[in-house]
C-alpha positions as CSV (number, residue, x, y, z in Angstrom):
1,X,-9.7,15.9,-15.6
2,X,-10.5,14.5,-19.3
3,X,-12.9,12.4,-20.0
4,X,-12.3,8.9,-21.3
5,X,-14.9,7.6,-23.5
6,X,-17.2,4.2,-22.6
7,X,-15.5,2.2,-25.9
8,X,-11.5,3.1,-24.6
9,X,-10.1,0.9,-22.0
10,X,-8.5,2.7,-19.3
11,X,-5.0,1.2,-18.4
12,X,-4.2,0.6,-14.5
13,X,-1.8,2.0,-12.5
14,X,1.6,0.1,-12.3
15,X,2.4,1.9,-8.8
16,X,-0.9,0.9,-7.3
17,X,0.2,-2.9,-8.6
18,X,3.2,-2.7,-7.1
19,X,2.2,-1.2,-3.7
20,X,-0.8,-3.8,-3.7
21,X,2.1,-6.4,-4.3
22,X,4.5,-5.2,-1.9
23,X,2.0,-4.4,1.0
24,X,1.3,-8.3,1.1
25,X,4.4,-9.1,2.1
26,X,5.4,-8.0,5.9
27,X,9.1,-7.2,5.0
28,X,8.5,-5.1,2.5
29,X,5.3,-3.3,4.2
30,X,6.7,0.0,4.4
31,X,7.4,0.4,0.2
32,X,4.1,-0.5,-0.1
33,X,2.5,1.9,2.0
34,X,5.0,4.2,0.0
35,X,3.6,3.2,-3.4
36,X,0.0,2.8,-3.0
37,X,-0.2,6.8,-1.3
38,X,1.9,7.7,-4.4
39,X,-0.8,5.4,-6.3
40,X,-3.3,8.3,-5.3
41,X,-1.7,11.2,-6.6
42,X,-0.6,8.9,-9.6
43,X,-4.0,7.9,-10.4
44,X,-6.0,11.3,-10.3
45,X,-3.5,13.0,-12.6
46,X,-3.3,10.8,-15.2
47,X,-6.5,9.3,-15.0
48,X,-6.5,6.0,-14.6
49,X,-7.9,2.7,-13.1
50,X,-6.6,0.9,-9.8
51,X,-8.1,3.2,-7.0
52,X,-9.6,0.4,-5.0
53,X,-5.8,-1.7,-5.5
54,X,-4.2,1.3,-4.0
55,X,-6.9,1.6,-1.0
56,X,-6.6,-2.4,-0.2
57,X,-2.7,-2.2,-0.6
58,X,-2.8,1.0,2.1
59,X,-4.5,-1.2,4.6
60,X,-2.9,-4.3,4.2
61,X,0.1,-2.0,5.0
62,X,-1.2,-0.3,7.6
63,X,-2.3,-3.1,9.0
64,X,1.3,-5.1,9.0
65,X,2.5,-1.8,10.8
66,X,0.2,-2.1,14.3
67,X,1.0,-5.8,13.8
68,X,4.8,-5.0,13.7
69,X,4.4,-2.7,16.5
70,X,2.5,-4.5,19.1
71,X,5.1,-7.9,18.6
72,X,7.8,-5.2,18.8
73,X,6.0,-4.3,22.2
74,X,6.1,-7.7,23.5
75,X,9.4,-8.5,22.6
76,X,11.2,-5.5,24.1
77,X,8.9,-5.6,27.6
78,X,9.7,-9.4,27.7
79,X,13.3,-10.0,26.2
80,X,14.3,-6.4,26.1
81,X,16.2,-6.3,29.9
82,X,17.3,-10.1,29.8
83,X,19.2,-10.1,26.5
């Protein structure tokens, strides 16, 4: 890893923007799961800023996932043999 100096700014990661981005909304949940974990490998090999975005865009995904499961549940047990 190099090391960047105090007075350099250090740019941010466009993947974990976009994954961050994407995770929010719930049909597009999945690409940004997708982006932010290719955030992480993104952002220790070229050394750059936006760790936390691609942690908060991994949960918000993960998160929209058990959500989509558990109406997907419900549905199917309550509509799935009557449609």
């Amino acid at each position: 890893m190099k090391r960047i100096q105090e007075s350099q700014t250090q740019p941010i990661s466009k993947a974990a923007v976009a994954g961050l981005v994407l995770a929010i909304l719930p049909v597009t949940a999945l690409l940004g799961l997708i982006f932010s974990l290719t955030a992480f490998e993104h952002i220790d090999t070229h050394d750059l800023k936006g760790h936390r975005l691609a942690k908060i865009g991994t949960i918000i995904s993960i998160i929209w996932m058990i959500v989509f499961l558990i109406v997907g549940f419900f549905l199917w047990r309550y509509f799935g043999g009557k449609l």
